[in-house]
Biopython code that builds the backbone (N, CA, C, O; Angstrom):
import numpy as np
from Bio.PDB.StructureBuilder import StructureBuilder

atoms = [
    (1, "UNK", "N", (57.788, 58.309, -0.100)),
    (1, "UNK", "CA", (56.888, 58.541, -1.203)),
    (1, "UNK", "C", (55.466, 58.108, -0.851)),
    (1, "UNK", "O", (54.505, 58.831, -1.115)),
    (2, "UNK", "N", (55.303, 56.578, -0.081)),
    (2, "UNK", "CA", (54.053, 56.510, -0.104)),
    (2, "UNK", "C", (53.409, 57.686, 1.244)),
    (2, "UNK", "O", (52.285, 58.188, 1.208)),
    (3, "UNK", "N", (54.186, 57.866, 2.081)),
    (3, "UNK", "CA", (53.915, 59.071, 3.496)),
    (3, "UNK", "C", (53.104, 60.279, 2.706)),
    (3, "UNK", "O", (52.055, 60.812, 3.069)),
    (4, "UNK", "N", (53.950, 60.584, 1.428)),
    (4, "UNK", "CA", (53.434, 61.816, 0.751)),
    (4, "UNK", "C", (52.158, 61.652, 0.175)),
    (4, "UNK", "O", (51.244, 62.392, 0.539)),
    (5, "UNK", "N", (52.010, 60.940, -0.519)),
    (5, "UNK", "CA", (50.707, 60.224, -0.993)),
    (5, "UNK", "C", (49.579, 59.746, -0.430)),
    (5, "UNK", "O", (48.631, 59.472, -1.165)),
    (6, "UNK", "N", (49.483, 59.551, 1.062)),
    (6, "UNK", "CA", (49.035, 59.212, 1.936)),
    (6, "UNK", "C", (48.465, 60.872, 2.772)),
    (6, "UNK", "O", (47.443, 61.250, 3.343)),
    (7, "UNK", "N", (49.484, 61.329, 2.502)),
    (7, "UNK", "CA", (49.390, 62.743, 3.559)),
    (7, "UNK", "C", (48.319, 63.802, 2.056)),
    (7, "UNK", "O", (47.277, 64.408, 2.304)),
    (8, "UNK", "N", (48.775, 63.755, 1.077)),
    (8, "UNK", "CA", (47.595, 63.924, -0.253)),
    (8, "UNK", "C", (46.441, 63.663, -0.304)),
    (8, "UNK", "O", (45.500, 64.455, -0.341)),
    (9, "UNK", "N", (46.419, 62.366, -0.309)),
    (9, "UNK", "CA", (44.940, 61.866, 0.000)),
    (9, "UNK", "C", (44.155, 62.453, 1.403)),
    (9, "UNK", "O", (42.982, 62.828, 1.409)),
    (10, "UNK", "N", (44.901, 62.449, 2.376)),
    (10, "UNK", "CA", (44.381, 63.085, 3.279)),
    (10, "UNK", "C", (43.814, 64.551, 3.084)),
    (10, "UNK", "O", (42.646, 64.810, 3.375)),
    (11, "UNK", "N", (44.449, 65.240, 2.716)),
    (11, "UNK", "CA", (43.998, 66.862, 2.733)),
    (11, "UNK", "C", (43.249, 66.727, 1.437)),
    (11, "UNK", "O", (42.394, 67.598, 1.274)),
    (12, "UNK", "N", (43.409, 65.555, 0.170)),
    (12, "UNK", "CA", (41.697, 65.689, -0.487)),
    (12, "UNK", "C", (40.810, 65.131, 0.153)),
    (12, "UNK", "O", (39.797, 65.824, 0.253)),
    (13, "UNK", "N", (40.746, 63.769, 0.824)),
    (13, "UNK", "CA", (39.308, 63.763, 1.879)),
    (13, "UNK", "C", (38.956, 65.101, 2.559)),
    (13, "UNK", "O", (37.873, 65.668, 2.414)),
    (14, "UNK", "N", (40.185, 65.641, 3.469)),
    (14, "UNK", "CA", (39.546, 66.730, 4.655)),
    (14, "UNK", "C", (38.709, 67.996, 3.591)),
    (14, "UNK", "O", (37.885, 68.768, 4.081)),
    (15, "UNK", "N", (39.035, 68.023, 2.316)),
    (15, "UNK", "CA", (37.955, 68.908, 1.941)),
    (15, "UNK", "C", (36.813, 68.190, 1.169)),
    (15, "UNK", "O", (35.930, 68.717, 0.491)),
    (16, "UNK", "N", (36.975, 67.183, 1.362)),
    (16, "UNK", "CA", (35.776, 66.579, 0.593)),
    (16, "UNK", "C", (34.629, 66.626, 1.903)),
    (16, "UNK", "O", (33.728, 67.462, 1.963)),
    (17, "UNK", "N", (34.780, 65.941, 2.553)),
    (17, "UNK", "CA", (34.300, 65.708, 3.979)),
    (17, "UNK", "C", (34.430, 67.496, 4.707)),
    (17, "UNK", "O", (35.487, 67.983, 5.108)),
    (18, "UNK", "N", (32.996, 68.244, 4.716)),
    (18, "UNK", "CA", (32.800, 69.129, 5.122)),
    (18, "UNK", "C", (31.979, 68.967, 6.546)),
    (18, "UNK", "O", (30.836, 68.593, 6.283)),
    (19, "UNK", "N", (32.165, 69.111, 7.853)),
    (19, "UNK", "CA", (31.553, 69.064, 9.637)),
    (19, "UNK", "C", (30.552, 69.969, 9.444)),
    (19, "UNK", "O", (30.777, 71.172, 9.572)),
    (20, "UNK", "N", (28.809, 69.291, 8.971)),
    (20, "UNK", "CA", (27.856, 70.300, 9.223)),
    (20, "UNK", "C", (27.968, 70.735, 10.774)),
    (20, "UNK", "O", (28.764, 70.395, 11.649)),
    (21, "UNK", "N", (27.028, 71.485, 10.778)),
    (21, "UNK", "CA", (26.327, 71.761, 12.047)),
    (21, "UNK", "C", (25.452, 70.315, 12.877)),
    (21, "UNK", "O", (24.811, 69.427, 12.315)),
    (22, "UNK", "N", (25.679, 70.469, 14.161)),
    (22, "UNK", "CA", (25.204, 68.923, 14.605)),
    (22, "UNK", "C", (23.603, 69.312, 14.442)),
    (22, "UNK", "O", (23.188, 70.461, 14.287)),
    (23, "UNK", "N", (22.968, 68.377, 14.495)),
    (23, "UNK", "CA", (21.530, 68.788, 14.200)),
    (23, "UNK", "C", (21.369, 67.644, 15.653)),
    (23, "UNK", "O", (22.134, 66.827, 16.165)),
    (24, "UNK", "N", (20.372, 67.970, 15.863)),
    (24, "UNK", "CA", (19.549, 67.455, 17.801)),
    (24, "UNK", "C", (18.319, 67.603, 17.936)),
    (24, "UNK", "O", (17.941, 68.711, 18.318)),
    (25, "UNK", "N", (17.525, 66.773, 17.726)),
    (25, "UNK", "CA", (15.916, 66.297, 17.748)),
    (25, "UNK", "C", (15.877, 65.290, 18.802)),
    (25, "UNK", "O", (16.713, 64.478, 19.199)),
    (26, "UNK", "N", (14.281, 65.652, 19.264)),
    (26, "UNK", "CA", (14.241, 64.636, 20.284)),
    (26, "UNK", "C", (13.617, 63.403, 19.421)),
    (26, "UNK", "O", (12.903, 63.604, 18.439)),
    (27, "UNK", "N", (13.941, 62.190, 19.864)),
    (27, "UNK", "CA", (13.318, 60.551, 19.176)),
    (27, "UNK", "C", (11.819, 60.895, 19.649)),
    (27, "UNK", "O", (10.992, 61.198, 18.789)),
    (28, "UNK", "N", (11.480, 60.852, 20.942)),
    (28, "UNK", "CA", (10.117, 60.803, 21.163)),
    (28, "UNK", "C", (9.618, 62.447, 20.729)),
    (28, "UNK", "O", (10.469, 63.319, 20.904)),
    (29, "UNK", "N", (8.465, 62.803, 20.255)),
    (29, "UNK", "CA", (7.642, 63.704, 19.918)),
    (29, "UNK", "C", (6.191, 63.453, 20.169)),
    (29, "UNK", "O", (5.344, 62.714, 19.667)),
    (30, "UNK", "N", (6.213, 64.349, 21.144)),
    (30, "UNK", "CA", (4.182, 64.190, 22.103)),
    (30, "UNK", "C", (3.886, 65.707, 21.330)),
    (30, "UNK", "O", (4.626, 66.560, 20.842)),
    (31, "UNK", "N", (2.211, 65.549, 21.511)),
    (31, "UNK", "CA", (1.954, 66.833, 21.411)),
    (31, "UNK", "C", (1.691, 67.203, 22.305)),
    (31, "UNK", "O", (1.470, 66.606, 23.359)),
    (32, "UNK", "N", (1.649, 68.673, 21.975)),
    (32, "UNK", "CA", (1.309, 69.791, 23.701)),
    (32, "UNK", "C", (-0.137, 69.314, 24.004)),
    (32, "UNK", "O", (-1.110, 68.901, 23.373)),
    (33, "UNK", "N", (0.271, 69.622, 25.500)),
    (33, "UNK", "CA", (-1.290, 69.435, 26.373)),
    (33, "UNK", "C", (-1.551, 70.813, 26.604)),
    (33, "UNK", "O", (-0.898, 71.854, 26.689)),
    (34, "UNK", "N", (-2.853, 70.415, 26.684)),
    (34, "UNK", "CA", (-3.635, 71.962, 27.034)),
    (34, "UNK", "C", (-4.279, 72.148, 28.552)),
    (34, "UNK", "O", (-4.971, 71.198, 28.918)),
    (35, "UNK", "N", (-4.192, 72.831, 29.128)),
    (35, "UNK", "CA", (-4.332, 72.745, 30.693)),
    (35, "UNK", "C", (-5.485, 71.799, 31.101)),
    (35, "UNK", "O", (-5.534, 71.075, 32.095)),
    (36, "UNK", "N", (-6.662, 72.005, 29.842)),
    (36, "UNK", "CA", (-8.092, 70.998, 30.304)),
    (36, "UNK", "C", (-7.152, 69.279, 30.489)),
    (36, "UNK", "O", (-7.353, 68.518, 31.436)),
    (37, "UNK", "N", (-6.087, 68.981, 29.257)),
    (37, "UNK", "CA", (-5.530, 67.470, 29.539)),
    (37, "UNK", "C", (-4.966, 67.389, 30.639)),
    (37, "UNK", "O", (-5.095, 66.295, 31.188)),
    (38, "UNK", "N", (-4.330, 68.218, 31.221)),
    (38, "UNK", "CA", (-3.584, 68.224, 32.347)),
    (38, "UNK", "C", (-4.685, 67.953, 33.467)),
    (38, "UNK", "O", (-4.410, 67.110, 34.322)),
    (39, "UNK", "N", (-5.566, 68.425, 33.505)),
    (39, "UNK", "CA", (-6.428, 68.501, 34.643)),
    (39, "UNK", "C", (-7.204, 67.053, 34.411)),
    (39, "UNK", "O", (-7.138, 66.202, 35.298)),
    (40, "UNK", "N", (-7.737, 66.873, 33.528)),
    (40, "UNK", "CA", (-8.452, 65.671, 33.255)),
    (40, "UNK", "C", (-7.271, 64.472, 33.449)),
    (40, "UNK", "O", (-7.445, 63.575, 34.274)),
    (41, "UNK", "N", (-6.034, 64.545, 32.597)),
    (41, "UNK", "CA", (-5.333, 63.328, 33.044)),
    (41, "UNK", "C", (-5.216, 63.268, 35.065)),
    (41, "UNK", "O", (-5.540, 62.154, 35.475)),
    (42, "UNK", "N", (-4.861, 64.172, 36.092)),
    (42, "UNK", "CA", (-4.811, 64.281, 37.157)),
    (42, "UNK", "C", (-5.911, 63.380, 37.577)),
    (42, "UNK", "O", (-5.743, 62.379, 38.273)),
    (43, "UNK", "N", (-7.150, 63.833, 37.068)),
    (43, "UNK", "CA", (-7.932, 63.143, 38.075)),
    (43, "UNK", "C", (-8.393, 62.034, 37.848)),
    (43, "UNK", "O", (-9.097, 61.352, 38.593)),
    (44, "UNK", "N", (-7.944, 61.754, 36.603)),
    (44, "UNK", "CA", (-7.709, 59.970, 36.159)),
    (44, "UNK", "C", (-6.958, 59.452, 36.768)),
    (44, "UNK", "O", (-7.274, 58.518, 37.504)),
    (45, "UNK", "N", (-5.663, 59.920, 36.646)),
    (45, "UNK", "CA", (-4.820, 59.169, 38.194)),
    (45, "UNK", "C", (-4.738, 59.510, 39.808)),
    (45, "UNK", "O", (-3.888, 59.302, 40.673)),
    (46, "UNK", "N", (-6.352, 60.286, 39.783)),
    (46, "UNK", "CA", (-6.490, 60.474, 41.437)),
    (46, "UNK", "C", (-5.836, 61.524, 42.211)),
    (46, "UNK", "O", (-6.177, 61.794, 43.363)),
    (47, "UNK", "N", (-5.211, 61.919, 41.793)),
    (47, "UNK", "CA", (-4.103, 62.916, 42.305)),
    (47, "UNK", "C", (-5.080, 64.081, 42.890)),
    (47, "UNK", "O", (-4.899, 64.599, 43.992)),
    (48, "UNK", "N", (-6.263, 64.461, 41.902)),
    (48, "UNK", "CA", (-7.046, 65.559, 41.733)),
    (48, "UNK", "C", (-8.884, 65.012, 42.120)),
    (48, "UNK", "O", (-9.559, 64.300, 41.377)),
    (49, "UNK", "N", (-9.269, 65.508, 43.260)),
    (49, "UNK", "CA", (-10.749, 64.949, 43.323)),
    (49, "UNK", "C", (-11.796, 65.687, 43.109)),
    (49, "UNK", "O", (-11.640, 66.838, 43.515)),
    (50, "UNK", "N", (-12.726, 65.490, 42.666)),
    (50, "UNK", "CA", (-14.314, 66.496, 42.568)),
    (50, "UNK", "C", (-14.794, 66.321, 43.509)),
    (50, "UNK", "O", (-14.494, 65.312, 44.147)),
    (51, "UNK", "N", (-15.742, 67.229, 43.993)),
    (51, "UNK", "CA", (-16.313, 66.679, 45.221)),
    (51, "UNK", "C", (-17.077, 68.171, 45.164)),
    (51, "UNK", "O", (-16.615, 69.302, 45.314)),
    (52, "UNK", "N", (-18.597, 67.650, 44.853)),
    (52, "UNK", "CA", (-19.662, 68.254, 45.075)),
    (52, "UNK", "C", (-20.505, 68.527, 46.510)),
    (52, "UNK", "O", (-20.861, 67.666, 47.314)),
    (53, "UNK", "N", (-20.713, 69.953, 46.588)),
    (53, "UNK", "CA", (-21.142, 69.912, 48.438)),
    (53, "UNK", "C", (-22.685, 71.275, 47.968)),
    (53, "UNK", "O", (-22.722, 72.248, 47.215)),
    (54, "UNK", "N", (-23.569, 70.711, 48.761)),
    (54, "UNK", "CA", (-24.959, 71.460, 47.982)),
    (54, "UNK", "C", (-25.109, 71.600, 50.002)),
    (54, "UNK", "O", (-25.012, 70.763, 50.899)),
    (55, "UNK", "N", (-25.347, 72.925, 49.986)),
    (55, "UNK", "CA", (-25.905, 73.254, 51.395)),
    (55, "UNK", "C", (-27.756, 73.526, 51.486)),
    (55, "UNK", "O", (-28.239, 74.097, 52.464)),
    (56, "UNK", "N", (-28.317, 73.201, 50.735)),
    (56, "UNK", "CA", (-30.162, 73.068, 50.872)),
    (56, "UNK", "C", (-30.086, 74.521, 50.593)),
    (56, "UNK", "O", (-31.306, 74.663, 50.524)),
    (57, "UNK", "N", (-29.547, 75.933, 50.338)),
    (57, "UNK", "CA", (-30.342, 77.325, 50.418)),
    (57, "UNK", "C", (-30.754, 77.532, 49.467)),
    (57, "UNK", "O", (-31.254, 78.643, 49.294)),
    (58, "UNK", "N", (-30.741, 76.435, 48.246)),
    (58, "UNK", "CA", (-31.523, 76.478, 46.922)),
    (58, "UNK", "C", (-32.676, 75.999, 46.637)),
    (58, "UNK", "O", (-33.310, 75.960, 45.582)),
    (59, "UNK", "N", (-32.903, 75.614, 47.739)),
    (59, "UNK", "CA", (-34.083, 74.470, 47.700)),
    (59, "UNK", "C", (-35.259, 75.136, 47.958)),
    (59, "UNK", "O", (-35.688, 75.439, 49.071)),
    (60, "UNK", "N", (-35.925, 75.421, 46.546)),
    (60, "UNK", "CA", (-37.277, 76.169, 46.537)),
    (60, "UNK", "C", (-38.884, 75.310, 46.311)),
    (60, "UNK", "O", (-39.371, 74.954, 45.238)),
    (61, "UNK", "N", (-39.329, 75.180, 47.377)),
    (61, "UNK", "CA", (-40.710, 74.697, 47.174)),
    (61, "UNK", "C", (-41.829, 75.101, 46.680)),
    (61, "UNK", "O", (-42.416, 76.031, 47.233)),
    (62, "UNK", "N", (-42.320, 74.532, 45.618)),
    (62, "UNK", "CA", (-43.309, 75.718, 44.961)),
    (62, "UNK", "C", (-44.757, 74.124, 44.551)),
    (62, "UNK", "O", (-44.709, 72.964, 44.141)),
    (63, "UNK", "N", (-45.385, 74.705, 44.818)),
    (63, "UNK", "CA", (-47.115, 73.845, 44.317)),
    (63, "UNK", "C", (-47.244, 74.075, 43.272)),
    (63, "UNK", "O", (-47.074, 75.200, 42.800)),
    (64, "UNK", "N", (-47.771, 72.492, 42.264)),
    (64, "UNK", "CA", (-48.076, 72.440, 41.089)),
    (64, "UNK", "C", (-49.443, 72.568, 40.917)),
    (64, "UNK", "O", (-50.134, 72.789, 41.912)),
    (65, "UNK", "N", (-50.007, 72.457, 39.706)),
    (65, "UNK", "CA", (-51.198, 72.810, 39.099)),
    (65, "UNK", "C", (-51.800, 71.097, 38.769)),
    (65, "UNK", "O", (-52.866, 70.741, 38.268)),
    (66, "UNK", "N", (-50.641, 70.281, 39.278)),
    (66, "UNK", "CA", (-51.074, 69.040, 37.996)),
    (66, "UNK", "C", (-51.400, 68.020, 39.086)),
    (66, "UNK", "O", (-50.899, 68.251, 40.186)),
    (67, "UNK", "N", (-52.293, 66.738, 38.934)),
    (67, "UNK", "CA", (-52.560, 65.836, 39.742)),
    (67, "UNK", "C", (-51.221, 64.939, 39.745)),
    (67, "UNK", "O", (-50.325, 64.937, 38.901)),
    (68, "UNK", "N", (-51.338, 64.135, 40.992)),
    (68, "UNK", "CA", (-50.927, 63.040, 40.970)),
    (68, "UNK", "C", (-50.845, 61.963, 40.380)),
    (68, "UNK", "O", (-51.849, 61.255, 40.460)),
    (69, "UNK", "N", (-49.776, 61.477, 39.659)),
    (69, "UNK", "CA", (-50.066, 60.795, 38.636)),
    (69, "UNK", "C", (-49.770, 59.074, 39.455)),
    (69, "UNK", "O", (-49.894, 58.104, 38.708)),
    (70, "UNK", "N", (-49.455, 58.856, 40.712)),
    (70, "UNK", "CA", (-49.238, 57.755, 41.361)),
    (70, "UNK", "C", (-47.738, 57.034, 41.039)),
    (70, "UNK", "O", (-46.822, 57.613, 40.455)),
    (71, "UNK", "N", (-47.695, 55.812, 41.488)),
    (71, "UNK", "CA", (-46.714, 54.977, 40.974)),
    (71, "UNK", "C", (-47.136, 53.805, 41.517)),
    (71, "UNK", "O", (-47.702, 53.497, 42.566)),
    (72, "UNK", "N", (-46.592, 53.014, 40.226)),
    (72, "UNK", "CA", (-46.575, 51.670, 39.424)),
    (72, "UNK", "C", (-45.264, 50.951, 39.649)),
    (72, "UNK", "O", (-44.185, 51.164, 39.096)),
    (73, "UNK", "N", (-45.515, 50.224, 40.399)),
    (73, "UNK", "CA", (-44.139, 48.946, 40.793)),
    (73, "UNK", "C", (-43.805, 48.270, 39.174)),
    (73, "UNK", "O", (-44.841, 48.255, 38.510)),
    (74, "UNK", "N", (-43.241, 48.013, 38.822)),
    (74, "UNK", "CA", (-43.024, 46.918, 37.667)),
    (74, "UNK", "C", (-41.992, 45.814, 37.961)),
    (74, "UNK", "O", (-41.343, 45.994, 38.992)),
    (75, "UNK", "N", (-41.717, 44.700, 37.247)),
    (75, "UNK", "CA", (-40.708, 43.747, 37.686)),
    (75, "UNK", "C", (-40.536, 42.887, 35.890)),
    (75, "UNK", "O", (-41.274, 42.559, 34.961)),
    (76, "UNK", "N", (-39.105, 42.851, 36.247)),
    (76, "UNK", "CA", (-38.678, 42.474, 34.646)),
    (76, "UNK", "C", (-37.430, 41.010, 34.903)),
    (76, "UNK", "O", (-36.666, 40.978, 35.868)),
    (77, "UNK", "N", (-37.470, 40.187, 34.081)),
    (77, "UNK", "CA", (-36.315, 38.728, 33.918)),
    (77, "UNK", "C", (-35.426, 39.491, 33.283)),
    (77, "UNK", "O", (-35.699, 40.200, 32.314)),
    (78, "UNK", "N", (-34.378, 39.383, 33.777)),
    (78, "UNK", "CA", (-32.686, 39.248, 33.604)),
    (78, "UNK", "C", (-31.961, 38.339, 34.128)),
    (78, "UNK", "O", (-32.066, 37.877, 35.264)),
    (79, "UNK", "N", (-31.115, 38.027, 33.211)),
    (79, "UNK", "CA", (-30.130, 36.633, 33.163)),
    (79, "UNK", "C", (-29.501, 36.950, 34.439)),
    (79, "UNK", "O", (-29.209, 38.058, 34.888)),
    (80, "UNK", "N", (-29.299, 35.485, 35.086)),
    (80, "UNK", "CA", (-28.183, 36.021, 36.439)),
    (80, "UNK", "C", (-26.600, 36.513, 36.533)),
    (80, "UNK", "O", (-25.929, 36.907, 37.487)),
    (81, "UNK", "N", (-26.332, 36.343, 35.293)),
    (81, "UNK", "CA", (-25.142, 37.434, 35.010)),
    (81, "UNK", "C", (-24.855, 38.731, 34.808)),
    (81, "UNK", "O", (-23.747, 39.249, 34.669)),
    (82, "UNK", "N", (-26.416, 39.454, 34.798)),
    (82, "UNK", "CA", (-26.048, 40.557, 33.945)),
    (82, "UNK", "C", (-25.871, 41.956, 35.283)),
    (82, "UNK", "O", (-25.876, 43.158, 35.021)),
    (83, "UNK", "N", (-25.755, 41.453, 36.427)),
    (83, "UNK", "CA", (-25.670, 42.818, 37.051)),
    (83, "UNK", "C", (-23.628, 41.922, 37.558)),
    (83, "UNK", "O", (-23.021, 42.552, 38.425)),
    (84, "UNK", "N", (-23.133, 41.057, 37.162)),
    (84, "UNK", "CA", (-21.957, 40.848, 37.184)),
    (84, "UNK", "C", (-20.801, 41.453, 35.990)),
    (84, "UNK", "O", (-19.620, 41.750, 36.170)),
    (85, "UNK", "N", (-21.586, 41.507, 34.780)),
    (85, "UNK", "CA", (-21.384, 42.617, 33.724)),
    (85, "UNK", "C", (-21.480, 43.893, 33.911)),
    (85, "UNK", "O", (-20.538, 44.599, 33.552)),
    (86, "UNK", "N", (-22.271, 44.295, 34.322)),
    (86, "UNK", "CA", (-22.222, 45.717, 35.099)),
    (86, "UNK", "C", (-20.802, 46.206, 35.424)),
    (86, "UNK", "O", (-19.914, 46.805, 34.817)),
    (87, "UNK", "N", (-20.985, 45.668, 36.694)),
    (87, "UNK", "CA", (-19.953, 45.429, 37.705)),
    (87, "UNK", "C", (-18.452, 45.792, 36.854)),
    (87, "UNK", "O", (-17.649, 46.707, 37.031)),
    (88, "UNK", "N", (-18.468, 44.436, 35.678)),
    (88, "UNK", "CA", (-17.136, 44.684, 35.668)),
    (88, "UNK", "C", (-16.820, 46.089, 34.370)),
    (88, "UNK", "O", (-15.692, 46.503, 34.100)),
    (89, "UNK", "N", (-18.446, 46.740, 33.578)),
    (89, "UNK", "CA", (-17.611, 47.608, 32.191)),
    (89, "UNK", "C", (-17.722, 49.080, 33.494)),
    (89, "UNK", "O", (-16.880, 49.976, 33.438)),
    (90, "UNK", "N", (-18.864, 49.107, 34.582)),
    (90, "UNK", "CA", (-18.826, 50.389, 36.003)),
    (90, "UNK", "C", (-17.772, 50.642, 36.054)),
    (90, "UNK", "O", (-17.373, 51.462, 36.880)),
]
sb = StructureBuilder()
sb.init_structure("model")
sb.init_model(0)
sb.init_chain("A")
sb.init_seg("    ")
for serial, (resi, resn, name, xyz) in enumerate(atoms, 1):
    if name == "N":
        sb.init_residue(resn, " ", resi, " ")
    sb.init_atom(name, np.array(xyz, "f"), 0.0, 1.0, " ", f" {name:<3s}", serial, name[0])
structure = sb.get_structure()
């Protein structure tokens, strides 16, 4: 008697309890990169280098109209730390 009652209860859970469909997401979610991130992240990590090369056949000499205006040396106080600051935000 209790087997029967037991085996009852069972087939009312199994229709209570309906097996969706599994559902599958990823935990992490990035957004898409666009080829400019791709390229820019590369050459943040070096992988990828610039490298500018100028051969002089642009180099046009042409005479101005205007005088010489000379140059002026100047000289200015800065703390002795501040080209160590530089250094380290360069």
């Amino acid at each position: 008697m209790a087997a029967n009652e037991q085996e009852t209860r069972a087939e009312e859970l199994r229709e209570l309890i309906v097996r969706g469909q599994e559902e599958f997401f990823n935990v992490f979610e990035m957004v898409p990169q666009t080829s400019q991130d791709i390229y820019f992240n590369k050459i943040a990590a070096g992988s990828i280098k610039t490298a500018i090369v100028s051969s002089g056949d642009d180099y046009v000499d042409k005479e101005a109209q205007t005088d010489e205006l000379g140059q002026n040396d100047q000289s200015n106080q800065a703390p002795n730390d501040f080209m160590a600051a530089i250094k380290q935000t360069g």
